[in-house]
C-alpha positions in Angstrom: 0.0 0.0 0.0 1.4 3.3 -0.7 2.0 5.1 2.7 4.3 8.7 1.1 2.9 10.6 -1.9 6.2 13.1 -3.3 4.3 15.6 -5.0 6.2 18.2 -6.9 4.7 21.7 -6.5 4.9 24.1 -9.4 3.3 22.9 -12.5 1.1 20.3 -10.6 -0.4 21.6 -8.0 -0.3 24.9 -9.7 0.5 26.9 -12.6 1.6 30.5 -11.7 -1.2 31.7 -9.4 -4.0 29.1 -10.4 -4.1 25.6 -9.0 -4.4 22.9 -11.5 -7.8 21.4 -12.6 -8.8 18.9 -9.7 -5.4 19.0 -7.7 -7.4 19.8 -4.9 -9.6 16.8 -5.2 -6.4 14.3 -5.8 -4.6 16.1 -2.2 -8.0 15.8 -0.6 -8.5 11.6 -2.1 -5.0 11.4 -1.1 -5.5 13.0 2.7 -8.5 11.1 3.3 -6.7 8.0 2.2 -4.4 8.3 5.4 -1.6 9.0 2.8 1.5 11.4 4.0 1.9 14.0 1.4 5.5 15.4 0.9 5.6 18.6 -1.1 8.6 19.6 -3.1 9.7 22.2 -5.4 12.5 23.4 -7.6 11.0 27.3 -7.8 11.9 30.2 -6.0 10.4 33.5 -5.0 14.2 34.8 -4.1 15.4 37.2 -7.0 17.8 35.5 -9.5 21.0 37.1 -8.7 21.0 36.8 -4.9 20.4 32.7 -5.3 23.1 32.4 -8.2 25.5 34.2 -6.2 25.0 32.6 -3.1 25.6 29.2 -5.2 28.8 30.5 -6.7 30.4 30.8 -3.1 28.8 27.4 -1.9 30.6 26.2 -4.8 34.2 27.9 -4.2 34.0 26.3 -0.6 33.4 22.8 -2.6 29.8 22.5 -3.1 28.8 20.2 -5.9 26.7 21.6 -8.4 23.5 19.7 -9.1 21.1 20.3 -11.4 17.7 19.1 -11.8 17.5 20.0 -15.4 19.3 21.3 -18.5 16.8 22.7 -20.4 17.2 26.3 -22.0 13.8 27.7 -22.4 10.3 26.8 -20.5 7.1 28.2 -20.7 6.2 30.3 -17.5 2.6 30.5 -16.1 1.4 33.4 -18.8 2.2 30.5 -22.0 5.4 32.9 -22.5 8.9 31.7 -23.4 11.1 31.8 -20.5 14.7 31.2 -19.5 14.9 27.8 -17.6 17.1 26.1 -15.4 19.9 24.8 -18.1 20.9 28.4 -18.7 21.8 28.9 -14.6 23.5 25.6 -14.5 25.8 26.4 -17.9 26.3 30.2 -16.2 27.3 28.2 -12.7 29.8 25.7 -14.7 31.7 28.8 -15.2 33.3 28.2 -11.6 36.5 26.8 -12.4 36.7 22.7 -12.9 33.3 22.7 -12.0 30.4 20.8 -14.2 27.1 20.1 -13.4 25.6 16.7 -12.2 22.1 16.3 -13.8 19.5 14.7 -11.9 16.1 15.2 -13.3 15.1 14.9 -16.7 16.9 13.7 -18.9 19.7 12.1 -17.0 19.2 8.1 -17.1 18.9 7.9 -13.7 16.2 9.7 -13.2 13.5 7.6 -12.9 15.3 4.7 -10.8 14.4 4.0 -7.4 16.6 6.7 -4.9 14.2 6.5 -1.7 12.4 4.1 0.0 9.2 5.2 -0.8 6.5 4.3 -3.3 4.9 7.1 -5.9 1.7 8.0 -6.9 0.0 9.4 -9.8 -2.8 10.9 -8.2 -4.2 12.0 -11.9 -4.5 8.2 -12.1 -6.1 6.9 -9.6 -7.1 2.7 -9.4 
């Protein structure tokens, strides 16, 4: 039985300021199901430069660079091309001997098992 639900926040809970068509319903199935929810999210509300420049120091100190994706462009919540992640990571890889370990989408390894816990689609429920 699935006891942990990982449930990434931008893009499926919500899109910009609007929550996505039934998420509520699937968090409230999945609540009343005795399921723990985990929320995570790889978005940020800080502004651009402060967080890449706090990650270029964490990275002189010996930080490892990892990525969750190396895509250039996204579209944001308006249906608008966007910058995306990739663009930070290739900017970061600029620290010296430094290169980026991707691992979201499309790295290999993404969708092996890395924690003990089982997943959910909750837009498919049995």
């Amino acid at each position: 039985m699935i006891q942990t639900v990982l449930l990434d926040v931008s893009g499926v809970l919500y899109q910009g300021a609007q929550a996505i068509p039934r998420a509520v319903e699937a968090l409230t199935r999945s609540r009343s199901n005795s399921r723990q929810l985990r929320f995570l999210t790889n978005s940020t509300r800080q502004p651009m430069h402060r967080i890449m420049s706090q990650a270029y120091r964490l990275m002189q100190k010996g930080a490892p660079l990892l990525a969750l994706a190396s895509n250039r462009i996204s579209l944001d919540e308006n249906r608008q091309l966007s910058l995306d992640a990739g663009c930070f990571v290739k900017a970061l890889e600029h620290t010296p001997g430094l290169q980026a370990q991707l691992l979201g989408k499309p790295d290999p390894g993404f969708s092996e098992p890395r924690l003990p816990l089982q997943v959910s689609n909750l837009s498919n429920p049995r």
